[in-house]
Structure formats: structure tokens, C-alpha cells
C-alpha positions as CSV (number, residue, x, y, z in Angstrom):
1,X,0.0,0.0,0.0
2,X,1.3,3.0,-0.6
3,X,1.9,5.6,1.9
4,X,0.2,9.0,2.1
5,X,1.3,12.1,1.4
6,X,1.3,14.5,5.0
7,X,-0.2,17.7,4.8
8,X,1.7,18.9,8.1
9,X,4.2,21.5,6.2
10,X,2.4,22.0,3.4
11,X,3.3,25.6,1.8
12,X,0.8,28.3,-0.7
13,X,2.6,30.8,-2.1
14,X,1.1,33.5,-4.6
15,X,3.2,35.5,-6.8
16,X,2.7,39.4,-6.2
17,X,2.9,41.7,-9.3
18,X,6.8,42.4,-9.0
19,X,7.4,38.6,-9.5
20,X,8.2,37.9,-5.2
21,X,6.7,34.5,-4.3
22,X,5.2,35.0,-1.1
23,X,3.8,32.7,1.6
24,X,0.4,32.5,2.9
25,X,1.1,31.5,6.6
26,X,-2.0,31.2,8.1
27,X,-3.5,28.9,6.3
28,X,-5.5,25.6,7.8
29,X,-6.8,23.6,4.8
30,X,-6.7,23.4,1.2
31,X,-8.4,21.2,-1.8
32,X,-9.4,21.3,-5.5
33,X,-7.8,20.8,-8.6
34,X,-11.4,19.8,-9.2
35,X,-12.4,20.4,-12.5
36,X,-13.2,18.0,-14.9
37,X,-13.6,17.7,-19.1
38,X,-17.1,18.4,-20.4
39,X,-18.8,15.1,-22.5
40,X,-19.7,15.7,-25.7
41,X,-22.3,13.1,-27.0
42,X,-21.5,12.0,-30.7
43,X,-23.7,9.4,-30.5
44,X,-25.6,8.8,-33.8
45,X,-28.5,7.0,-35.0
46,X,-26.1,4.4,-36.7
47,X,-24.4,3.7,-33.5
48,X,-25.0,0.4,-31.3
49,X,-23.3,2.3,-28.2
50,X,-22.8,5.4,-26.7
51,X,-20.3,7.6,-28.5
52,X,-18.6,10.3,-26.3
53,X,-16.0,13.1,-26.7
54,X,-14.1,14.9,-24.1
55,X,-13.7,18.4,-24.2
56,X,-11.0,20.5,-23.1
57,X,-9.2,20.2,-19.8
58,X,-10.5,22.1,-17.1
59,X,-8.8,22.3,-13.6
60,X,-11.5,24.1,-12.0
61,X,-11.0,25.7,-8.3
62,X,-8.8,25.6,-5.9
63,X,-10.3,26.1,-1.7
64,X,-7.4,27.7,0.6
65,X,-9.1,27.7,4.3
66,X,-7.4,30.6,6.3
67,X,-7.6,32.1,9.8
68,X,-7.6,35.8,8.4
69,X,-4.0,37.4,10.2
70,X,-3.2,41.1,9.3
71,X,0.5,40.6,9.7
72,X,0.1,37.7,6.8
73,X,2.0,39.1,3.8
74,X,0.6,36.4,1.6
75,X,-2.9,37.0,2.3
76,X,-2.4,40.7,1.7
77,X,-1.4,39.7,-1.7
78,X,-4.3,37.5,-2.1
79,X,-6.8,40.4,-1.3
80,X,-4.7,42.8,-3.3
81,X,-5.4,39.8,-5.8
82,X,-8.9,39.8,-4.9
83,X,-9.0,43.7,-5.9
84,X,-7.5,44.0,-8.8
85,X,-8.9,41.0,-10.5
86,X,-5.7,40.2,-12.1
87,X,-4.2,36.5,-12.5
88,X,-1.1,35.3,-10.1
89,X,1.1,32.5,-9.9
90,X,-0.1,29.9,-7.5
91,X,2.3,27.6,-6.1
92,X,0.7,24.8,-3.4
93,X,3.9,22.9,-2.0
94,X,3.8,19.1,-0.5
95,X,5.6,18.6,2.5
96,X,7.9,15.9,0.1
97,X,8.9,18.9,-1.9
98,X,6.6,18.0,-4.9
99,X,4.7,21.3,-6.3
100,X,1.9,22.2,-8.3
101,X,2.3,25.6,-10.3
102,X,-0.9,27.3,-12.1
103,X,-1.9,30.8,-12.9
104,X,-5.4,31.7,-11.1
105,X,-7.9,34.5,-10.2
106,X,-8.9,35.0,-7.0
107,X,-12.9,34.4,-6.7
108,X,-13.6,36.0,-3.0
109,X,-12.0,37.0,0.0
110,X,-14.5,35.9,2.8
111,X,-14.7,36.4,6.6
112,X,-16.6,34.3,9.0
113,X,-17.2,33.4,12.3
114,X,-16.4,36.5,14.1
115,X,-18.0,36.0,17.3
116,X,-16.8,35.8,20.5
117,X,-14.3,33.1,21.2
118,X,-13.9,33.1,17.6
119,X,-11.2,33.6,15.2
120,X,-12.2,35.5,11.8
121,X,-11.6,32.7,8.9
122,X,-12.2,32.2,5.7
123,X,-12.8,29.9,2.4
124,X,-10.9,31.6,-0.4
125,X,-12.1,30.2,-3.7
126,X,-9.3,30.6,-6.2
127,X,-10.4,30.0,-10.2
128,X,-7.2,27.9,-12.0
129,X,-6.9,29.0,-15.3
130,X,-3.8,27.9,-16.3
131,X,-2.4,23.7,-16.6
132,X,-0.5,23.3,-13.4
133,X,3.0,21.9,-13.9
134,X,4.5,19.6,-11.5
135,X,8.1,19.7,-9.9
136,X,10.3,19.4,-7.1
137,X,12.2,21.3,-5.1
138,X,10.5,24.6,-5.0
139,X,12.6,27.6,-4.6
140,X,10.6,30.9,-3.7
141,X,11.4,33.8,-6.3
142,X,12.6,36.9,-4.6
């Protein structure tokens, strides 16, 4: 069996507009890569069976949980992201050093649960638009 990847360690780091890698540090969670092709049915009268085509590749959204920190550089970026609606450079880093790199807009920049004995959070919804590329042994541009 093989044996899973940890996610204690895991990095996010969105590129700002001056080309500086920077780290979101407050983050808690993290999913997606979740889009899929679309079917095309090219199934014809003639056929015996269902005939299908796949569309283009789509790589859908990306979900970064956060506790929302002031003094987080990264998520500073994201909301400067957020603003401007202009693409950045994603890079989501294993704790084995294996990467996945894709351009992507960021969707929203939520708060909630506020209340008392609360920390503000959030579920940032990040659109991929780009094919991630895989690699190793991320080094942060500067």
C-alpha cells in the first residue's frame, strides 16, 4: 500500500505583481484541482453504443481555508489579488517537496465566524486557469 502524502508542512505561495513569491502562513486547509472535461455526446442514430468526446481540460477551483492574520504578507497579496482581479502564480507545496504551479484569479476573499471566542476565517475560492506543472524542489522567487 502505498503511503500517504502528509499535509503537516504543506506551503501556498502566490506571486505578487513584482514577481516575489510569497507565503500564505495562516492557512489551515486546502483542496481542488477539481475540475473536470465536459462530455460531448456524438452518438448517432447508426451507432449500437454510446459515443462520447471529451472536451477541453478544465482544472477548475482551488479552496485555501485561512484564519484571516493582518500581519500575513501572503494573504495581503491574495486580497490585493482579490482587488485588482488580475491573475497570479499559485504555487501549493507538499511537504515531500513536490509542487503544483498554475496561474489563477482570486474568486472571493470571505470572513466568517467573528463571534466571541472566535477567530475571523475564511474559504478563499481561487479559479485555475492555467495547466499546473508539476516539480520538485520549490525555490521561492525573490
Amino acid at each position: 500500500m502505498p503511503t500517504p502524502i502528509p499535509t503537516e508542512g504543506t506551503q501556498f505561495y502566490i506571486r505578487d505583481t513584482g514577481g516575489v513569491d510569497i507565503e500564505i502562513e495562516s492557512h489551515t486547509g486546502i483542496s481542488g484541482l477539481d475540475g473536470e472535461r465536459a462530455e460531448k455526446d456524438r452518438t448517432t442514430l447508426k451507432d449500437s453504443a454510446e459515443v462520447i468526446a471529451l472536451g477541453i481540460k478544465r482544472y477548475g477551483t482551488v479552496t485555501l481555508s485561512v484564519l484571516h492574520a493582518d500581519d500575513d504578507l501572503g494573504l495581503a497579496e491574495v486580497e490585493a489579488a482579490y482587488e485588482d482581479g488580475a491573475s497570479r502564480l499559485i504555487t501549493w507545496v507538499w511537504p515531500t517537496g513536490t509542487y503544483r504551479q498554475f496561474t489563477a484569479y482570486i474568486k472571493n476573499f470571505p470572513f466568517t465566524d467573528g463571534g466571541v471566542d472566535s477567530d475571523y476565517k475564511g474559504d478563499i475560492s481561487i479559479r485555475v486557469s492555467g495547466s499546473p506543472t508539476k516539480g520538485s524542489s520549490f525555490v521561492p522567487a525573490v
